[in-house]
C-alpha positions in Angstrom: -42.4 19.0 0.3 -41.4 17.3 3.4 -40.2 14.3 1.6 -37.9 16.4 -0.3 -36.3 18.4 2.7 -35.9 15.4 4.2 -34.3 14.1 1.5 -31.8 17.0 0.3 -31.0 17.1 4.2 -29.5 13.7 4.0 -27.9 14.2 0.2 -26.0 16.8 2.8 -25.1 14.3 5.5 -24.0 12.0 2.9 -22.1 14.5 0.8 -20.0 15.6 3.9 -19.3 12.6 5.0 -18.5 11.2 2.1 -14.8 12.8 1.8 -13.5 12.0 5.6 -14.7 8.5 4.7 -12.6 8.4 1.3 -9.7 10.1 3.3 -9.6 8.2 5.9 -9.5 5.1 3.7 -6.1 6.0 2.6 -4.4 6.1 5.1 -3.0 2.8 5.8 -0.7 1.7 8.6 2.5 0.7 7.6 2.8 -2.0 9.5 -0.4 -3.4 7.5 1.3 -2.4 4.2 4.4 -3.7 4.3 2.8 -7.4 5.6 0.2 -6.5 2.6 3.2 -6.4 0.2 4.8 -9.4 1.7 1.6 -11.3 1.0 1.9 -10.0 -2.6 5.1 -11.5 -3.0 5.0 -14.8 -1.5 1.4 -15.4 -3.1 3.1 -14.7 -6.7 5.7 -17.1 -5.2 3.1 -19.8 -4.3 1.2 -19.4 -7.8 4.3 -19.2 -9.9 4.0 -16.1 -11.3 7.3 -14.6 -9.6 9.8 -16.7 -10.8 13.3 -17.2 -8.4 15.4 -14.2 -10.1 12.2 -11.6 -9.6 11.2 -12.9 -5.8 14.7 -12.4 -4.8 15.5 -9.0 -6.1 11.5 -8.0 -4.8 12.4 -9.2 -1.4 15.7 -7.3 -1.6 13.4 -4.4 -2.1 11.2 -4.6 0.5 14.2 -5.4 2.7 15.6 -2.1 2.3 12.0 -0.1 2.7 12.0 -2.0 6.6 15.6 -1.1 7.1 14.9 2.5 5.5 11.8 2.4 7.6 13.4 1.5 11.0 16.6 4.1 10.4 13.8 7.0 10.1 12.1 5.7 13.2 15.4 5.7 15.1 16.9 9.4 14.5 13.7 10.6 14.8 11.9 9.1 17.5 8.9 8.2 15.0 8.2 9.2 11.6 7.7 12.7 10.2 5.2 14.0 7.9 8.4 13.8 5.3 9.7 10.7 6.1 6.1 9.1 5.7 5.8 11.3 1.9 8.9 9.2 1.3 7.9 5.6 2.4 4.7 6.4 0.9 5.7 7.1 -2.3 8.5 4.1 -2.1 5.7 1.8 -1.1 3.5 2.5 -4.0 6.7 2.2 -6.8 7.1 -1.3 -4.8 3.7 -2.6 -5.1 3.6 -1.3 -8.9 7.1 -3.5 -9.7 5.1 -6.5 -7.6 2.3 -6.0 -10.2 4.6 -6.0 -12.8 6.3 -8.9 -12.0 3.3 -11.2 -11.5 1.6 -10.2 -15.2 4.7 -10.3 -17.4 3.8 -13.7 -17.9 7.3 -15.4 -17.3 6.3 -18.0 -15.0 8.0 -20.2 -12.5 12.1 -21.1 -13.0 12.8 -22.9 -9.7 
């Protein structure tokens, strides 16, 4: 009986932790992110599977999420809970044209 307090005790623990550990896993710097993407892009570069035309309009990209990035930080003095939504959500339609772009299999032009 004491094996299975014990037990359902720390199923309980576990349980409760589990979530703040999940949460708190998503939340990513973006600083980390966009050097994350930026990795993404020159390894497809290095392997060949972003050829010149995609690498350059990808870059272009992620150009204007660091300028879009830096304008929020200016008129606001840091980033609302808004602007984050946005460069969230602009982040993750990056990284899934990234993906794209490296498996569609067209290889390197340069």
């Amino acid at each position: 009986m004491k094996k299975l307090s014990l037990m359902l005790a720390g199923l309980a623990v576990a349980a409760t932790s589990l979530p703040a550990a999940a949460s708190a896993q998503a939340w990513q710097n973006i600083n980390a992110r966009q050097a994350r993407l930026e990795q993404r892009i020159n390894q497809g570069i290095r392997s060949g599977a972003l050829n010149r035309n995609e690498a350059v309009r990808l870059r272009s990209q992620y150009r204007a999420l660091a300028q879009l990035e830096a304008r929020y930080r200016r008129t606001g003095g840091g980033l609302s809970l808004q602007e984050r939504r946005d460069l969230d959500r602009r982040f993750d339609a990056l990284s899934a044209r990234i993906k794209v772009q490296k498996n569609d299999r067209q290889g390197r032009r340069w």
